[in-house]
SELUMLUM-590226 format. One line per 4 residues: their letters; for each residue x, y, z of N, C-alpha, C. Coordinates in steps of 0.1 Angstrom, whole numbers, plus 5000, padded with zeros to 4 digits. Layout:
BEGIN
a> X Y Z X Y Z X Y Z; ...
***
This chain:
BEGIN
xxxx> 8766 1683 0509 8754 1686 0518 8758 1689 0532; 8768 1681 0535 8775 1684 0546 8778 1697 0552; 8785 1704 0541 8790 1716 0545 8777 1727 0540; 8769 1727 0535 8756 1732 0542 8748 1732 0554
xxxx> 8745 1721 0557 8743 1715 0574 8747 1721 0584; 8762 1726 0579 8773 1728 0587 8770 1738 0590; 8768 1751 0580 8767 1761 0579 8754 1767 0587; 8744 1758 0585 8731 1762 0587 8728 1759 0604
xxxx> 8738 1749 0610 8737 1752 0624 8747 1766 0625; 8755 1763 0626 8764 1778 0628 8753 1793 0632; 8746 1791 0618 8738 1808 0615 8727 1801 0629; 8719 1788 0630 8713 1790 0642 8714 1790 0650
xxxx> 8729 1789 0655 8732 1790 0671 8736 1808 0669; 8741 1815 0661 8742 1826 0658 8732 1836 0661; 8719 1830 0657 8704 1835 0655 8702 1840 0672; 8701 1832 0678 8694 1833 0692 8708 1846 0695
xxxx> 8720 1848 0691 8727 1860 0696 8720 1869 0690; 8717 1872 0675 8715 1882 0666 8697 1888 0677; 8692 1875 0680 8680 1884 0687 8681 1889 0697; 8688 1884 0705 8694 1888 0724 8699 1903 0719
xxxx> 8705 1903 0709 8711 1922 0707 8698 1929 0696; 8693 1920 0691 8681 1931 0685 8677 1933 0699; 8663 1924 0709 8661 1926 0717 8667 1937 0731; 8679 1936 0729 8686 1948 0737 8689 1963 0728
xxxx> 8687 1960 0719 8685 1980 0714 8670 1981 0706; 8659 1977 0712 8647 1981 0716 8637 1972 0706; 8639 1963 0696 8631 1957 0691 8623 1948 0697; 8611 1946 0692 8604 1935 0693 8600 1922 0689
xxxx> 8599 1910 0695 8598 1901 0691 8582 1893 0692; 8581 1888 0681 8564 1881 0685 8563 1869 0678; 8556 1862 0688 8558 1848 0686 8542 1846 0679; 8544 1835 0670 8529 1829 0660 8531 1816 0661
xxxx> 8515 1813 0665 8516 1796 0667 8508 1791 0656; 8506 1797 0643 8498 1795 0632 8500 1802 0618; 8493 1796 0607 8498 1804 0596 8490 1813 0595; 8475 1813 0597 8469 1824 0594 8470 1833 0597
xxxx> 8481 1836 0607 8484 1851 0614 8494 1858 0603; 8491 1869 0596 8504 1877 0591 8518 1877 0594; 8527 1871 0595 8540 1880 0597 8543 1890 0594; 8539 1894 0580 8542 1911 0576 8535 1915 0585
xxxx> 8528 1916 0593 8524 1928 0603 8540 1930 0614; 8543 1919 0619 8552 1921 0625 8569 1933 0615; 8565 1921 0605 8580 1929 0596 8575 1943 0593; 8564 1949 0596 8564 1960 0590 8566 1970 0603
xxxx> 8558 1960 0615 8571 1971 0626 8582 1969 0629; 8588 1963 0622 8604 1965 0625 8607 1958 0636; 8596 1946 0638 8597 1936 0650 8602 1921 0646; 8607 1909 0650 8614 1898 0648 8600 1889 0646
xxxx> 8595 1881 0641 8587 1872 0639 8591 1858 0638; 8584 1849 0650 8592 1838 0652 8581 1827 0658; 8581 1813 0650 8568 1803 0649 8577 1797 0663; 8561 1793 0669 8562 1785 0682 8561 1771 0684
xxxx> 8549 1769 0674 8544 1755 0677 8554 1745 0683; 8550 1739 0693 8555 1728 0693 8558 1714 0688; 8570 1713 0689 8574 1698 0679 8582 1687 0686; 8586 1692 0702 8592 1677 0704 8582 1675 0717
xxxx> 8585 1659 0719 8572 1652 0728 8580 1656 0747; 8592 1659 0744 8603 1663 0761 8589 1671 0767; 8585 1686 0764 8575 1691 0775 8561 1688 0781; 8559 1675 0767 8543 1670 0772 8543 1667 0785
xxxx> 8548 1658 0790 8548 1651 0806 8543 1666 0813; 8551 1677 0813 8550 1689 0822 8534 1699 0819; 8529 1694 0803 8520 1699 0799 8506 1690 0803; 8510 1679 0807 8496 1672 0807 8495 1673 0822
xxxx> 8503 1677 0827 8499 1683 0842 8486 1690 0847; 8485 1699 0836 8478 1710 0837 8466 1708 0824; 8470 1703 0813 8458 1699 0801 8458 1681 0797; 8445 1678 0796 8442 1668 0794 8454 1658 0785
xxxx> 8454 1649 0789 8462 1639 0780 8452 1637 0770; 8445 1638 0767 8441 1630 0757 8438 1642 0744; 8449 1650 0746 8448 1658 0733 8461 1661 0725; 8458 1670 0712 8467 1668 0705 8480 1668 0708
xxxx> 8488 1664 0705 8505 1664 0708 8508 1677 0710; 8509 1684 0693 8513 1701 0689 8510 1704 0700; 8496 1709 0709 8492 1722 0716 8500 1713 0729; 8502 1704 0734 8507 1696 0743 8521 1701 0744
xxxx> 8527 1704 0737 8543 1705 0733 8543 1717 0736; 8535 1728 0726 8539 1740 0727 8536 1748 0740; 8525 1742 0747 8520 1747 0760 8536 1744 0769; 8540 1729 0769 8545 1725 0777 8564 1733 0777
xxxx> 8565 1737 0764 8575 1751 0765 8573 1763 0772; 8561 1765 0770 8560 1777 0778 8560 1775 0792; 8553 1766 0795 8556 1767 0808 8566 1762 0817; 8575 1753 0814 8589 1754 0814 8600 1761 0815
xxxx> 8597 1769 0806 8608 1781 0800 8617 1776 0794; 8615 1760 0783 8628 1755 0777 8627 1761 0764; 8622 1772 0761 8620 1771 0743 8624 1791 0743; 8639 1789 0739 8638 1805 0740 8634 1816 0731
xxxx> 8630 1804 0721 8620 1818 0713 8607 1820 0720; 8603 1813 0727 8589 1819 0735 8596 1830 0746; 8606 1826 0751 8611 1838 0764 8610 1851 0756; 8622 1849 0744 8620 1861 0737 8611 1872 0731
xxxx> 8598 1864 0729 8587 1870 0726 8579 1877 0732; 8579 1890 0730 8572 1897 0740 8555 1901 0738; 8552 1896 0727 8542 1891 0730 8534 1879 0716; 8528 1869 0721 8521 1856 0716 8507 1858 0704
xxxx> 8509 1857 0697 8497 1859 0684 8491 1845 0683; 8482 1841 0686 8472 1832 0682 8459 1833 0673; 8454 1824 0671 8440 1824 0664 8430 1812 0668; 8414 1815 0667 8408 1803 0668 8408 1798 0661
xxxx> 8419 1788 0658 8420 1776 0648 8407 1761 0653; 8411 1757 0662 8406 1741 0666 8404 1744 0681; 8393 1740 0686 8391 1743 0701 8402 1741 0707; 8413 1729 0705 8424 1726 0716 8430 1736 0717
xxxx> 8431 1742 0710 8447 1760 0706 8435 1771 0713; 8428 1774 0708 8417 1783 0712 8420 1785 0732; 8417 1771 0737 8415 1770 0750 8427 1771 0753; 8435 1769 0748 8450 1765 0755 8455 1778 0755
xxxx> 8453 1790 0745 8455 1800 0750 8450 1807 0757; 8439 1805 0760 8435 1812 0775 8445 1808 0786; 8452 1798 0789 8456 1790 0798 8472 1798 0794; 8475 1803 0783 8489 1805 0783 8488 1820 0782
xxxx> 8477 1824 0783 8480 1846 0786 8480 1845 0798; 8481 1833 0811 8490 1834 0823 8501 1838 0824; 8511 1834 0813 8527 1834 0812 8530 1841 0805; 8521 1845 0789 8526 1858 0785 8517 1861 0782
xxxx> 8514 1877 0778 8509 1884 0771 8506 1879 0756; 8491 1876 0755 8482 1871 0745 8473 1878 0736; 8474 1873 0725 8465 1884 0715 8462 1872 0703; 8444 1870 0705 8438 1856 0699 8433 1867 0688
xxxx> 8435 1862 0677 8428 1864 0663 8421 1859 0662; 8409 1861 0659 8389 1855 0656 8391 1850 0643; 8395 1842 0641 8393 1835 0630 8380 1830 0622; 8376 1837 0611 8361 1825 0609 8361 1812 0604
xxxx> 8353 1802 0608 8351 1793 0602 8352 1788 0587; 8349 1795 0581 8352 1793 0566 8354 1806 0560; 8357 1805 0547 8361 1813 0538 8353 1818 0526; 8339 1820 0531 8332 1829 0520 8336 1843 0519
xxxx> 8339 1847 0508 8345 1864 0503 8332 1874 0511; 8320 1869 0510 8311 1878 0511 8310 1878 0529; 8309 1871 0535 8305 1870 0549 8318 1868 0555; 8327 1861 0553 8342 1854 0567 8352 1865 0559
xxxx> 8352 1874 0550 8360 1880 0548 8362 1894 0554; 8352 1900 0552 8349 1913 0559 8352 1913 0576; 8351 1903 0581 8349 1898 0595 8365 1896 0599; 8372 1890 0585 8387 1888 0587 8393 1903 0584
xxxx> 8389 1907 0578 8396 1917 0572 8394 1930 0588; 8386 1929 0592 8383 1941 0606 8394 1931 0619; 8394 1919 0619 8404 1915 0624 8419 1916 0627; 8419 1915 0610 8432 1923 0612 8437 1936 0616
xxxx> 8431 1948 0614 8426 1962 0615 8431 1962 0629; 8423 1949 0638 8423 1952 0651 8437 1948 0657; 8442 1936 0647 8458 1934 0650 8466 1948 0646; 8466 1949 0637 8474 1959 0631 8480 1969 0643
xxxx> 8463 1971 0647 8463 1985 0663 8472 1978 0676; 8469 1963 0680 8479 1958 0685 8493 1959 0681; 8501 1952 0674 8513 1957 0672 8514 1972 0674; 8510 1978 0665 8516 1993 0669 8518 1998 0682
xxxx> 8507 1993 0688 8504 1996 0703 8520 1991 0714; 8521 1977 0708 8530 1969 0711 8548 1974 0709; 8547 1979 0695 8563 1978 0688 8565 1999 0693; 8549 2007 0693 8554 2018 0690 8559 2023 0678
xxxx> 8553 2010 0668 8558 2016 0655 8544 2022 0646; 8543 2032 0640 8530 2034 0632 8532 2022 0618; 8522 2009 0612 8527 2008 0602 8519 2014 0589; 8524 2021 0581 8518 2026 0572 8518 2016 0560
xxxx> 8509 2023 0551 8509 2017 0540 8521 2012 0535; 8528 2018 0533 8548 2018 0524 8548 2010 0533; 8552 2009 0546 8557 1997 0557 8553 1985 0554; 8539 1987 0548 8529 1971 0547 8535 1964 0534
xxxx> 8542 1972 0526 8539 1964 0511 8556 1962 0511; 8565 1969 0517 8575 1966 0520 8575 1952 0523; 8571 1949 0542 8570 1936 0538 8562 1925 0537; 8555 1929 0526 8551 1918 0523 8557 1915 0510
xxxx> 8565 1925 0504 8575 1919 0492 8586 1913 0499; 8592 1917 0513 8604 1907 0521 8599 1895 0522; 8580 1891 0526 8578 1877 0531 8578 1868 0516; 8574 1881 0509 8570 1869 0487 8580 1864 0488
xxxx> 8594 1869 0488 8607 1866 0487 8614 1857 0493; 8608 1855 0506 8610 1842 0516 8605 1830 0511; 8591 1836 0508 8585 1823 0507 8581 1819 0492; 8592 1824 0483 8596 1819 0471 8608 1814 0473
xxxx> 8618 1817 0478 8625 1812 0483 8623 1793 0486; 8615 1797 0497 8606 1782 0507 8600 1775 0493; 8594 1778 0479 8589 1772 0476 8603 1767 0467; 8607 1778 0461 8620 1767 0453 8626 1759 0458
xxxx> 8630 1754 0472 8633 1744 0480 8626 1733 0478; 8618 1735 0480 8606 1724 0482 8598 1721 0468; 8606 1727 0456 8602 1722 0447 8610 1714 0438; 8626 1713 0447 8638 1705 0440 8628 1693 0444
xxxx> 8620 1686 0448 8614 1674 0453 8607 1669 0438; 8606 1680 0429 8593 1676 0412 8606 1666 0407; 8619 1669 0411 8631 1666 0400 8630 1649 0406; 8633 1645 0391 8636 1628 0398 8645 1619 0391
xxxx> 8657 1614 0400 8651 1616 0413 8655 1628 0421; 8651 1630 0435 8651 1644 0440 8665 1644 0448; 8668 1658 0447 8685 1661 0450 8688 1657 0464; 8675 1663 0474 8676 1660 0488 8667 1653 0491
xxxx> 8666 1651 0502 8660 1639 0510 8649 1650 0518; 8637 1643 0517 8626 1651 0526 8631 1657 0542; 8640 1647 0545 8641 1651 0562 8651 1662 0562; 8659 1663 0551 8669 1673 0546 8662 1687 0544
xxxx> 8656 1685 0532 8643 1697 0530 8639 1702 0543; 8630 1690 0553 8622 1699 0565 8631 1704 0574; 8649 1698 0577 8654 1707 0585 8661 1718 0583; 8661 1722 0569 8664 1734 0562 8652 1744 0564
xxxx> 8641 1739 0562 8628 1753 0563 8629 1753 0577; 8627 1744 0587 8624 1748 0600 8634 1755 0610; 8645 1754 0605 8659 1765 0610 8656 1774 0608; 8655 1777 0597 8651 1785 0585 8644 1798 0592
xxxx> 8632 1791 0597 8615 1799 0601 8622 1808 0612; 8630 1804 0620 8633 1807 0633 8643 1821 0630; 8649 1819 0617 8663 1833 0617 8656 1848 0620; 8661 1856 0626 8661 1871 0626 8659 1875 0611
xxxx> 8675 1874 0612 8675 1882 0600 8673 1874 0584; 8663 1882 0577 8650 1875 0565 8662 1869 0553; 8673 1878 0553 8680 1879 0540 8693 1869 0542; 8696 1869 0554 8704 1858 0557 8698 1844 0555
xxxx> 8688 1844 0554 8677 1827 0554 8675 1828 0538; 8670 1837 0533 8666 1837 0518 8679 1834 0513; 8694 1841 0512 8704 1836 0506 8707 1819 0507; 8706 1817 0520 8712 1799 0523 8698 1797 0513
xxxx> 8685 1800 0512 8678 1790 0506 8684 1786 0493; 8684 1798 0488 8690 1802 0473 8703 1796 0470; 8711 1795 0480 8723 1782 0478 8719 1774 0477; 8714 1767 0487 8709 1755 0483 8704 1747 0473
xxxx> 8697 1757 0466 8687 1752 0455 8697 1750 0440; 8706 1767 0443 8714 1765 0430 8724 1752 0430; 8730 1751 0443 8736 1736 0445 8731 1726 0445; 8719 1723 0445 8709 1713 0442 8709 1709 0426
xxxx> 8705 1719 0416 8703 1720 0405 8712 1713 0395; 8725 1718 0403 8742 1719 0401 8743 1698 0399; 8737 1695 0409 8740 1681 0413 8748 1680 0420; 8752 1692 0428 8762 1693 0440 8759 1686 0450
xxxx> 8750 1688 0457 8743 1680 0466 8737 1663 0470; 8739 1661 0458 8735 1645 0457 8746 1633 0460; 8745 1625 0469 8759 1619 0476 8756 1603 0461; 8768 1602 0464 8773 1595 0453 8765 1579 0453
xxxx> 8762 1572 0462 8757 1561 0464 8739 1564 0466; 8733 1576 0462 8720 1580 0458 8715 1566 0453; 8704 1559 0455 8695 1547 0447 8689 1559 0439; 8697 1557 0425 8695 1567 0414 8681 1561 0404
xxxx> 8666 1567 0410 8653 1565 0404 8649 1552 0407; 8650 1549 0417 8646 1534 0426 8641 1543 0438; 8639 1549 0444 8628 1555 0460 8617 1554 0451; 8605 1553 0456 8594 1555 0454 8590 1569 0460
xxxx> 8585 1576 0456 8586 1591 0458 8567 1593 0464; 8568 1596 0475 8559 1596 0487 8552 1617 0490; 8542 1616 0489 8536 1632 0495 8529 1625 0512; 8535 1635 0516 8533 1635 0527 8519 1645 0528
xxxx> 8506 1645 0532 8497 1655 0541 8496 1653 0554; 8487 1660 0557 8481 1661 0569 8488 1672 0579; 8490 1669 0593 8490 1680 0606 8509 1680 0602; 8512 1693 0603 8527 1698 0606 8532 1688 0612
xxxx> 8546 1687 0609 8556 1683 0613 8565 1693 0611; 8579 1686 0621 8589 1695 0625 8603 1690 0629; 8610 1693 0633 8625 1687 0639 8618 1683 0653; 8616 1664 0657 8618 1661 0671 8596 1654 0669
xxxx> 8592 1657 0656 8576 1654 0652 8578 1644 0636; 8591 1646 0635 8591 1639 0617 8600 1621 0620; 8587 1616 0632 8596 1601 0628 8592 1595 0615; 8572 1598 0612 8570 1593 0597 8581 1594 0590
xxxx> 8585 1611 0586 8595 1612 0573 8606 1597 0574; 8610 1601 0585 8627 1590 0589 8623 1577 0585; 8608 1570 0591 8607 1556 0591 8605 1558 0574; 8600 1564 0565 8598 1564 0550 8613 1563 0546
xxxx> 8620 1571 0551 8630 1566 0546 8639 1559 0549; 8638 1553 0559 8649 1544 0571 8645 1527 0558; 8628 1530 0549 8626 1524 0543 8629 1519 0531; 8634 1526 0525 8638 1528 0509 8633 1539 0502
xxxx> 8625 1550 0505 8612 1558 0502 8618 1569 0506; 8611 1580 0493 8614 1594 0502 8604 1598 0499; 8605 1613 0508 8590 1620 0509 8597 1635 0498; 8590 1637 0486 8593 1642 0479 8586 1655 0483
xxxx> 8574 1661 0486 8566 1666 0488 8559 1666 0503; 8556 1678 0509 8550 1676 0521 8537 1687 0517; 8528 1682 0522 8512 1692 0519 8508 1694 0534; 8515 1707 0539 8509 1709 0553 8513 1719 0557
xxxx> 8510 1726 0567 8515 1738 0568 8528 1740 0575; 8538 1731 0576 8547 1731 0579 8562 1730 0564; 8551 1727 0554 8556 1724 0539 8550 1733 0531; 8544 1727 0522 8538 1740 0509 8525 1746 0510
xxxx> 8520 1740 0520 8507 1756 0521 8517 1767 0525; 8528 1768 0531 8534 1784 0528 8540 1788 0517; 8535 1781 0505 8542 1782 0490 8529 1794 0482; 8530 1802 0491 8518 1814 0487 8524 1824 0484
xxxx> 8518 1833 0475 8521 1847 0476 8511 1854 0476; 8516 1872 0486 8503 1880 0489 8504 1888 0477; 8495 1895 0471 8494 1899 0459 8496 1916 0466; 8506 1923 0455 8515 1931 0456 8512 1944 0451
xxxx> 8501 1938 0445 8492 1956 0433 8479 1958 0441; 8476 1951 0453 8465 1957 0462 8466 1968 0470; 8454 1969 0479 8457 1972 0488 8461 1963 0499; 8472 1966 0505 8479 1958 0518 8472 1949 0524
xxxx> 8462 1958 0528 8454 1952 0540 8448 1942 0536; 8437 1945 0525 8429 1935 0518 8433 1923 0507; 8447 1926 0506 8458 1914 0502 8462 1903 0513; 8462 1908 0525 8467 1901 0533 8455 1891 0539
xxxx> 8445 1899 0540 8433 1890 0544 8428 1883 0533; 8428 1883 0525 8426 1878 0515 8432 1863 0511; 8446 1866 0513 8456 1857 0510 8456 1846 0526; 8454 1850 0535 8457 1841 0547 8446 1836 0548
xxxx> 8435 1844 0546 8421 1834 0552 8422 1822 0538; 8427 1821 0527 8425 1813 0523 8441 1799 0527; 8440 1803 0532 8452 1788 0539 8440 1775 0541; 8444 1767 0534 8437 1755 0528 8436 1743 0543
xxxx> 8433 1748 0559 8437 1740 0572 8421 1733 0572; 8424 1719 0577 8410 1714 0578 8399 1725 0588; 8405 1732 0597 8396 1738 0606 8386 1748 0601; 8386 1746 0582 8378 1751 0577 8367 1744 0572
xxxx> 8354 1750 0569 8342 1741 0566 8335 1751 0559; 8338 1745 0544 8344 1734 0538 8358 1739 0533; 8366 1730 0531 8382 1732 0531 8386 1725 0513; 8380 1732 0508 8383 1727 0490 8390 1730 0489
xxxx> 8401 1739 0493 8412 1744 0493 8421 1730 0491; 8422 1727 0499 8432 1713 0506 8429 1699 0492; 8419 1703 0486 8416 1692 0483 8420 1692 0464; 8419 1708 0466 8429 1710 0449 8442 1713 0449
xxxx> 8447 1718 0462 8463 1719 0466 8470 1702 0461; 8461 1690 0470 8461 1682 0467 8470 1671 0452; 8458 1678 0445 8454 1671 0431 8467 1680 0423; 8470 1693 0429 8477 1697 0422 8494 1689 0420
xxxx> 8498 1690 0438 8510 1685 0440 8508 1672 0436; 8500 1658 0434 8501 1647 0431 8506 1648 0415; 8502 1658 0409 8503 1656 0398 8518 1663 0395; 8522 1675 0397 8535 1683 0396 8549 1674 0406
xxxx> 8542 1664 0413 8554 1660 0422 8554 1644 0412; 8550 1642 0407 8549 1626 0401 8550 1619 0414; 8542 1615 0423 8541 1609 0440 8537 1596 0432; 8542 1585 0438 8542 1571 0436 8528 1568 0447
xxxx> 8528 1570 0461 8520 1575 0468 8519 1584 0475; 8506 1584 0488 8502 1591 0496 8501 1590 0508; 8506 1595 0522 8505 1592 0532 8499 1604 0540; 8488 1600 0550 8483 1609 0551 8486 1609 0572
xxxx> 8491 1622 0579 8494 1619 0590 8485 1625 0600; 8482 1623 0609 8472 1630 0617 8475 1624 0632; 8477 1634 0640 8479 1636 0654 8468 1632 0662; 8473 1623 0668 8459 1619 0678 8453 1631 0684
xxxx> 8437 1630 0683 8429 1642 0693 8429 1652 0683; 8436 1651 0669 8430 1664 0658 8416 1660 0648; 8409 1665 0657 8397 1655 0654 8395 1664 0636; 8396 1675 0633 8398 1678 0617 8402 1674 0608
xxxx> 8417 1672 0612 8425 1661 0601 8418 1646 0604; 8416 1644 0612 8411 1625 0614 8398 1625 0605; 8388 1636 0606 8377 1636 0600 8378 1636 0583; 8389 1643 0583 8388 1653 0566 8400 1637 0560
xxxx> 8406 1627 0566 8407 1619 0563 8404 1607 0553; 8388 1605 0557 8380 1602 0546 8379 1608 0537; 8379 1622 0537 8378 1629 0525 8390 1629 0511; 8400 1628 0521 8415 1625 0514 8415 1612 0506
xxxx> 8413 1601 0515 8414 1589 0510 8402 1589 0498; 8394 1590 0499 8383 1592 0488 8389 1597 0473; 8397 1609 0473 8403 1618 0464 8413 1610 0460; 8425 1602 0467 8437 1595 0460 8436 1582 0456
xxxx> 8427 1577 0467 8424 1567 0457 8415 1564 0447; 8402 1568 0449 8389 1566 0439 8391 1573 0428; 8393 1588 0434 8396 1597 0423 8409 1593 0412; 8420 1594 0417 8433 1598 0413 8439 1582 0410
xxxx> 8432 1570 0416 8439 1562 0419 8452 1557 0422; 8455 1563 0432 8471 1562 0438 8466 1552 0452; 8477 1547 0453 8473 1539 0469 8479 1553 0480; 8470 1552 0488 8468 1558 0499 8474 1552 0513
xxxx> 8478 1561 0522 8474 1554 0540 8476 1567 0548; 8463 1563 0556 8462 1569 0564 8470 1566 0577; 8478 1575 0587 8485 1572 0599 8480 1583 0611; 8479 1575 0620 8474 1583 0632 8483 1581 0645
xxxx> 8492 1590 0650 8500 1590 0656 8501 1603 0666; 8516 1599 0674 8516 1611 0687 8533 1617 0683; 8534 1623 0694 8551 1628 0696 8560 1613 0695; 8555 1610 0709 8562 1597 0714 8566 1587 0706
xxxx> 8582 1580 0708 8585 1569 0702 8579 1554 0699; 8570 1554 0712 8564 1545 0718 8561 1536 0707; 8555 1538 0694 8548 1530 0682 8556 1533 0672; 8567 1535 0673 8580 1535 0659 8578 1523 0649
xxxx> 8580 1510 0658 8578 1500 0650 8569 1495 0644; 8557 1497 0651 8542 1497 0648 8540 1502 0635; 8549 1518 0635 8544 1528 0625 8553 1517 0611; 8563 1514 0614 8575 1508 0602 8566 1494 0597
xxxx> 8560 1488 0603 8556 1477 0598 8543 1481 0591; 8536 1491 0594 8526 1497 0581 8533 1509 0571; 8545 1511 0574 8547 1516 0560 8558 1508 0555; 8562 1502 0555 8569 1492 0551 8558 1484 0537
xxxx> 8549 1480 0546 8538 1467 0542 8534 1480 0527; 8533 1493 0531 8524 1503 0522 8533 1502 0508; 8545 1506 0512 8557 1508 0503 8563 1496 0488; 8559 1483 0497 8558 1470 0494 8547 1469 0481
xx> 8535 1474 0488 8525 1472 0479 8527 1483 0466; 8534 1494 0470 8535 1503 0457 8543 1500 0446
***
């Protein structure tokens, strides 16, 4: 595993060269702070597509300057890069794709098409085919005309289905990874898994990231990957939901396993809500809207999505339990919480816990002595 690791920093210190020279013979690069935005629009103009959100707690201090402390970490973090200038996939991006996900992001980009060039996606509220679809679907239409506008590229139909057979392939890729976690016990370790996708998300180039996945997995399979002193079917195998995590946001995963526990499974959109595919015998357009407006994020009402994703992976992952994580000030996940806990335990009867936490180290121990006590009881 090592010499995977190895390899996988190498290609990302590599990455930020490979875009500094795309960038210098005339590509473009666009930054997404959400799933519901397409990337195939970007890959179909022949532009770099690269996730922003924020994940470590270092730029909040500089962010709460300017936005309330008492809100979510993520938008705290990711604001607090930009306005810094410490995060060089935001420099790189020449221009920022948002959506109205949750008031905090909403507002916060008005506050960040100060620094760069902004383009908010209307996102609807929910996901009825008959009413929030048509509404998504002219949405996109209107992105579409952005990029072009932006890259100079026309994308045509051929361009659209192009890639969105490059993104199936990624993110089959993303899912066979993340589905060495069913195996038990599982080959890697959750925090292994998340720092493999999250390098991952950042590469240029699509086919250099799909091959390492594809190692990985066959070395997985292999039993190459599994270090020899493994507690072989002794972890209690843990699903993680709730709000994204990331490299510098995943102390839950670490204290789960700093515990005896691994996190087999993560249900979030930093995990397997990108375990989708856009259907390939459509048309483009109405594939793509189709497939993103249904991303299962609480900021929908009602979000039944999330709640059979759920039932699904509890059952395909064999999860011993459930931990459910939510960022202070995300007042959707805090809410749809009850709803969770209701489903794993009443329904499904698995023991449950809910965790409400920030960036900051500050409650590490706090956080260890309730999952500790959780782990105990499983």
């Amino acid at each position: 595993m090592t010499n995977i690791m190895n390899t996988l920093q190498q290609i990302a210190e590599q990455n930020l060269l490979d875009i500094e020279k795309a960038k210098a013979s005339g590509r473009s690069v666009i930054g997404f702070y959400c799933l519901y935005s397409p990337t195939e629009m970007a890959v179909a103009a022949d532009a770099i597509p690269l996730p922003l959100c924020g994940t470590r707690n270092t730029p909040i201090a500089a962010a709460e300057e300017i936005l309330p402390r008492n809100l979510c970490p993520l938008i705290k973090s990711s604001f607090g890069f930009a306005i810094t200038d410490s995060c060089p996939f935001f420099r790189f991006s020449d221009i920022i794709i948002g959506d109205t996900t949750c008031d905090g992001k909403k507002k916060m980009f008005e506050l960040l098409a100060r620094y760069k060039t902004t383009h908010v996606l209307q996102l609807p509220q929910n996901q009825d085919p008959e009413t929030a679809l048509p509404l998504w679907r002219s949405e996109l239409e209107r992105f579409k005309t952005i990029i072009e506008a932006k890259t100079g590229i026309h994308i045509s139909d051929e361009r659209l289905r192009a890639a969105i057979q490059l993104m199936n392939r990624e993110r089959g890729a993303r899912k066979a990874l993340m589905d060495l976690g069913k195996i038990d016990p599982a080959p890697l370790s959750g925090s292994q898994v998340l720092e493999i996708l999250f390098k991952i998300g950042f590469m240029a180039d699509k086919e250099k990231g799909i091959s390492l996945m594809e190692e990985v997995v066959a070395q997985a399979k292999n039993g190459a990957l599994r270090s020899a002193d493994a507690a072989i079917g002794k972890e209690k195998r843990i699903l993680l939901t709730g709000v994204p995590v990331g490299l510098g946001s995943d102390k839950v995963v670490k204290i789960i396993e700093q515990s005896g526990a691994n996190v087999v499974a993560l249900e979030n959109c930093s995990g397997y809500k990108q375990a989708f595919f856009v259907d390939e015998n459509k048309d483009p357009m109405d594939a793509l809207a189709e497939q993103y407006l249904s991303t299962p994020c609480s900021v929908m009402s009602p979000n039944t999505g999330r709640f059979d994703l759920l039932k699904e992976m509890i059952r395909e992952f064999s999860v011993d339990g459930v931990i459910d994580l939510t960022w202070q000030a995300c007042h959707t996940y805090n809410i749809e919480a009850f709803g969770v806990n209701e489903l794993v335990q009443e329904t499904l009867d698995i023991p449950a816990l809910h965790l409400e936490s920030d960036y900051a180290e500050s409650d590490t121990e706090q956080l260890r002595v309730r999952i500790q006590a959780y782990l105990e009881m499983l």
